[in-house]
C-alpha beads as a LAMMPS data file, in Angstrom:
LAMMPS data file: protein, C-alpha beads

160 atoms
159 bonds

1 atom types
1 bond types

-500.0 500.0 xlo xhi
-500.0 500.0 ylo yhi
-500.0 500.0 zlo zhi

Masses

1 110.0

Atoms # bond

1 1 1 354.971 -9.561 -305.944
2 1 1 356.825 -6.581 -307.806
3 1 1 354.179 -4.280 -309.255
4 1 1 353.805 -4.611 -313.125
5 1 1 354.801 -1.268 -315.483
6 1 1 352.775 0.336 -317.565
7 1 1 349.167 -1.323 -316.721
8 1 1 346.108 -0.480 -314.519
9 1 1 345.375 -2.433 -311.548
10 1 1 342.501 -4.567 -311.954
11 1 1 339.242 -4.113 -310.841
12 1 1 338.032 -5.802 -307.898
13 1 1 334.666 -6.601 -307.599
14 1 1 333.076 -3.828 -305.578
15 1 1 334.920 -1.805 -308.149
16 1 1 333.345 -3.646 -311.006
17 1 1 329.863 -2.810 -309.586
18 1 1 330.610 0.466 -309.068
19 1 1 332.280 1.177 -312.718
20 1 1 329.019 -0.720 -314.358
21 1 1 327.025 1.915 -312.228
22 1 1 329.136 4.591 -313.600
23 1 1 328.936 3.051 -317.635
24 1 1 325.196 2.605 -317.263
25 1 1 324.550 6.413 -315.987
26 1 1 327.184 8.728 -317.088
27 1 1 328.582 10.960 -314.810
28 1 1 327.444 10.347 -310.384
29 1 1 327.546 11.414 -307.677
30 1 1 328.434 9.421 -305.075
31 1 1 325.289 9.430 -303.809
32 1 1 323.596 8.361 -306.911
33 1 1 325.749 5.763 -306.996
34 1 1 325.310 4.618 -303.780
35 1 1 321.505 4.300 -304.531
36 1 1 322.238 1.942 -307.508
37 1 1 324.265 -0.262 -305.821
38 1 1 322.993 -4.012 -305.035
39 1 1 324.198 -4.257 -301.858
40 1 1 323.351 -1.149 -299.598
41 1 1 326.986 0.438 -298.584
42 1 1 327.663 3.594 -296.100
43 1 1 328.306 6.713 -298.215
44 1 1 332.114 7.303 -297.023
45 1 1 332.845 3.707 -298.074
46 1 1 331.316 4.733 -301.847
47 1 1 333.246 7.525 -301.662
48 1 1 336.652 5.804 -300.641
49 1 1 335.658 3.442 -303.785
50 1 1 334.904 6.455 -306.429
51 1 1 338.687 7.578 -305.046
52 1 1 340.557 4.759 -305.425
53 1 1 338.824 4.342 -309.117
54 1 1 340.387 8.183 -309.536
55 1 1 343.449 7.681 -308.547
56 1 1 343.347 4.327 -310.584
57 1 1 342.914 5.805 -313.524
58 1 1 338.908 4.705 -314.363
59 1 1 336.965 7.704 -313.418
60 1 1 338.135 11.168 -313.576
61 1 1 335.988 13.407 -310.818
62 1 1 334.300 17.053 -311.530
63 1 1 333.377 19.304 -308.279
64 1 1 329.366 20.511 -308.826
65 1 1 328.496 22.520 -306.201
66 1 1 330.214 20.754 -303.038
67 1 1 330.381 17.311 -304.428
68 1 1 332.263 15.737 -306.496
69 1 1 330.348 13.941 -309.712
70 1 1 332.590 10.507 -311.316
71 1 1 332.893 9.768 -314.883
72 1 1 334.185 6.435 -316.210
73 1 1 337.240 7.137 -317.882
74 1 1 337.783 3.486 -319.848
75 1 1 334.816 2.508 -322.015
76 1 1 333.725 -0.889 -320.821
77 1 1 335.125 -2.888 -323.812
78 1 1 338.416 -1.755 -322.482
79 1 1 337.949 -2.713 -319.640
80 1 1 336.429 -6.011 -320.225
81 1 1 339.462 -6.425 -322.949
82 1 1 342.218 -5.383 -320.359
83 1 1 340.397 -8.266 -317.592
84 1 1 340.519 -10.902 -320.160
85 1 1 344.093 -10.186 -321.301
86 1 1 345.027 -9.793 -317.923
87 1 1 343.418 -13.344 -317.254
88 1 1 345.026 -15.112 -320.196
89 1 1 348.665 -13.786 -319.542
90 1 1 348.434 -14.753 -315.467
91 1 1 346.333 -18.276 -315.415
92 1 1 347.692 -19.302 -319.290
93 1 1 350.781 -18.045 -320.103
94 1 1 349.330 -15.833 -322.510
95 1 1 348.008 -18.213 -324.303
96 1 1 344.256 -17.932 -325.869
97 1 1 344.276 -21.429 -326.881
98 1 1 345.499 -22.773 -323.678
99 1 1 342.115 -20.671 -322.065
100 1 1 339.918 -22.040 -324.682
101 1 1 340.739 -25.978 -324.523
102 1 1 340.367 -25.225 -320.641
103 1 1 336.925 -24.587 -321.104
104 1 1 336.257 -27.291 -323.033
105 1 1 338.080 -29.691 -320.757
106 1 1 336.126 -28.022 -317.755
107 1 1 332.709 -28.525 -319.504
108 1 1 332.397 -24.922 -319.870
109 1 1 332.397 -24.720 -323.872
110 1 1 331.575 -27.192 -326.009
111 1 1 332.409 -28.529 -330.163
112 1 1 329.199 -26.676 -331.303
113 1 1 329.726 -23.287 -329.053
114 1 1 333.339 -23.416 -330.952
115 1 1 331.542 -23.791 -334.554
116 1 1 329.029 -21.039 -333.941
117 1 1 331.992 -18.597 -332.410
118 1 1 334.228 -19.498 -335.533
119 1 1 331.534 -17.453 -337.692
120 1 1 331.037 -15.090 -336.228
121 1 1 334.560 -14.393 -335.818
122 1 1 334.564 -15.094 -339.345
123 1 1 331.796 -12.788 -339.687
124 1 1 333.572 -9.841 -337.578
125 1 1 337.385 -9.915 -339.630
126 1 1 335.353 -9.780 -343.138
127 1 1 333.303 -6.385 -341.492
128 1 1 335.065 -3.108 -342.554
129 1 1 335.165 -2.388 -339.289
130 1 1 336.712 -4.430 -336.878
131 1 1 334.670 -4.778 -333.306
132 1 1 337.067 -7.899 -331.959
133 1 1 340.776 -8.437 -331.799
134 1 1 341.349 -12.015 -330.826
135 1 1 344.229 -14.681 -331.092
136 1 1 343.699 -17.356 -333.155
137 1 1 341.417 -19.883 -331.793
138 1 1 341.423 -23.550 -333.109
139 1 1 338.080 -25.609 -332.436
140 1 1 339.800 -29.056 -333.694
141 1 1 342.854 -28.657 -331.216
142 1 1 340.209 -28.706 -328.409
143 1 1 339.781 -32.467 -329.067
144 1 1 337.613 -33.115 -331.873
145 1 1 337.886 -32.985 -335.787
146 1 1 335.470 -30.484 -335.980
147 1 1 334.928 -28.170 -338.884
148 1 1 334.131 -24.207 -339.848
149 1 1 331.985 -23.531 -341.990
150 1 1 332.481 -27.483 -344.001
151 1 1 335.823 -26.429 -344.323
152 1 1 338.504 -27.227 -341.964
153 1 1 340.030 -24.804 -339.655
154 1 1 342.982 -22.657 -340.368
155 1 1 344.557 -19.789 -338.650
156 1 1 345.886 -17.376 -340.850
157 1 1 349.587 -15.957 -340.879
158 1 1 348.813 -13.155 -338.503
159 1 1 347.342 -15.453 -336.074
160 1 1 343.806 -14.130 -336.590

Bonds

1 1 1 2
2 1 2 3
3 1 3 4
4 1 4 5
5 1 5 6
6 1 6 7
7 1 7 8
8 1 8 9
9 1 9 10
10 1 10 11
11 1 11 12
12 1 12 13
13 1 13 14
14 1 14 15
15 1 15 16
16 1 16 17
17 1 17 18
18 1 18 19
19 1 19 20
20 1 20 21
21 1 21 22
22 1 22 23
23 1 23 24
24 1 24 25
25 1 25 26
26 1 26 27
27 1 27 28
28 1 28 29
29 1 29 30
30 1 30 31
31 1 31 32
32 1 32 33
33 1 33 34
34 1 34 35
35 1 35 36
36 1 36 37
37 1 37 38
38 1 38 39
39 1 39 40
40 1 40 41
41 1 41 42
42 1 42 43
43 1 43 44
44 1 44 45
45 1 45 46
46 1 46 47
47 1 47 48
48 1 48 49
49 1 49 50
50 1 50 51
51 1 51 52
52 1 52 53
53 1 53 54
54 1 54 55
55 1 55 56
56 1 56 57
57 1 57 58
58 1 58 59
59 1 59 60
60 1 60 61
61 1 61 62
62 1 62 63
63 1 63 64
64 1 64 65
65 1 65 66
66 1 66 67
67 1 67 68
68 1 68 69
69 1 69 70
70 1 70 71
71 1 71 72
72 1 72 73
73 1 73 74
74 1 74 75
75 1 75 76
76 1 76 77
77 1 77 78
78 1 78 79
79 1 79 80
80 1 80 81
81 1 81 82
82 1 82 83
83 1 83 84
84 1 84 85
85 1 85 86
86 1 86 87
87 1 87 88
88 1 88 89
89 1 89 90
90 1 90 91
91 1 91 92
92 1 92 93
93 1 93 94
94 1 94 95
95 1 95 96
96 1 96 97
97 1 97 98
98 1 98 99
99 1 99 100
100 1 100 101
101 1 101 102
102 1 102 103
103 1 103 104
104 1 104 105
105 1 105 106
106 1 106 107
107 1 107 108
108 1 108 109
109 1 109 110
110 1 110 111
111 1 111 112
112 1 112 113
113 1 113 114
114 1 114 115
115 1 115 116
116 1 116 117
117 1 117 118
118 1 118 119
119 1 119 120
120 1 120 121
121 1 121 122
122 1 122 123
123 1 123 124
124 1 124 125
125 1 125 126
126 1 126 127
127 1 127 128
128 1 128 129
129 1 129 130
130 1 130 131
131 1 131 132
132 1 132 133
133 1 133 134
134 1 134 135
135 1 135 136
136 1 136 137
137 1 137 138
138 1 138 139
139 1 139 140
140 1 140 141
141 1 141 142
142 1 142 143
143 1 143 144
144 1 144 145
145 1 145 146
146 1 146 147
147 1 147 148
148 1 148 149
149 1 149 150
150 1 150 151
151 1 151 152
152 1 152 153
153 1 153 154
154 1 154 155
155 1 155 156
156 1 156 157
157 1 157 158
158 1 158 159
159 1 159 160
């Protein structure tokens, strides 16, 4: 599979844990981070993991003293926003909508959960500052006639 241009690898899940550590305290060691993790791991293995996070682009590294402390370099809504992108273009074509009427089909969403995101989406695009960049997501395409806000559901030019 040829390698795609201009995007991070992403994260596995040991990798995950290790950037959450790295959100939740600021700059680590490696052996504070090994002490945070869930599942006890030998320090050279938390160190390998710190490196490949390096040379991946998430942490950057600082040498204090002997050792090396890791800071995470991508804020975790970037990250979370890169997964989910990443997630949509591989499994659905690129298509939101395609995800979304998944999870309704697969029991994991429902009518109502659609309603109560619709507002606050609503909510978030009529903020001055915008916290969510989304595709357009249509509640009565996932198989009812349901409604937002009394009013039926449009998407707007832009797709937002």
């Amino acid at each position: 599979m040829p390698r795609r241009q201009n995007s991070k690898k992403q994260l596995t899940r040991v990798e995950l844990g290790i950037m959450q550590i790295l959100w939740a305290e600021g700059p680590a060691s490696v052996q504070v981070v090994r002490l945070r993790l869930r599942k006890p791991q030998a320090y050279t293995t938390v160190q390998t993991m710190l490196n490949i996070l390096h040379r991946k682009g998430y942490a950057s590294r600082t040498l204090v003293g002997r050792a090396y402390e890791y800071k995470a370099l991508e804020a975790r809504d970037a990250a979370r926003g890169n997964a989910v992108r990443d997630l949509v273009n591989r499994m659905f074509s690129g298509s939101v909508e395609e995800l979304i009427i998944n999870m309704v089909q697969t029991k994991q969403i429902d009518g109502t959960v659609l309603i109560e995101l619709g507002k606050r989406v609503a909510n978030l695009t009529r903020s001055t500052e915008p916290l969510l960049s989304c595709s357009s997501i249509n509640p009565s395409s996932a198989g009812g006639q349901e409604s937002h806000g009394g009013q039926p559901w449009v998407p707007s030019e832009n797709g937002q």
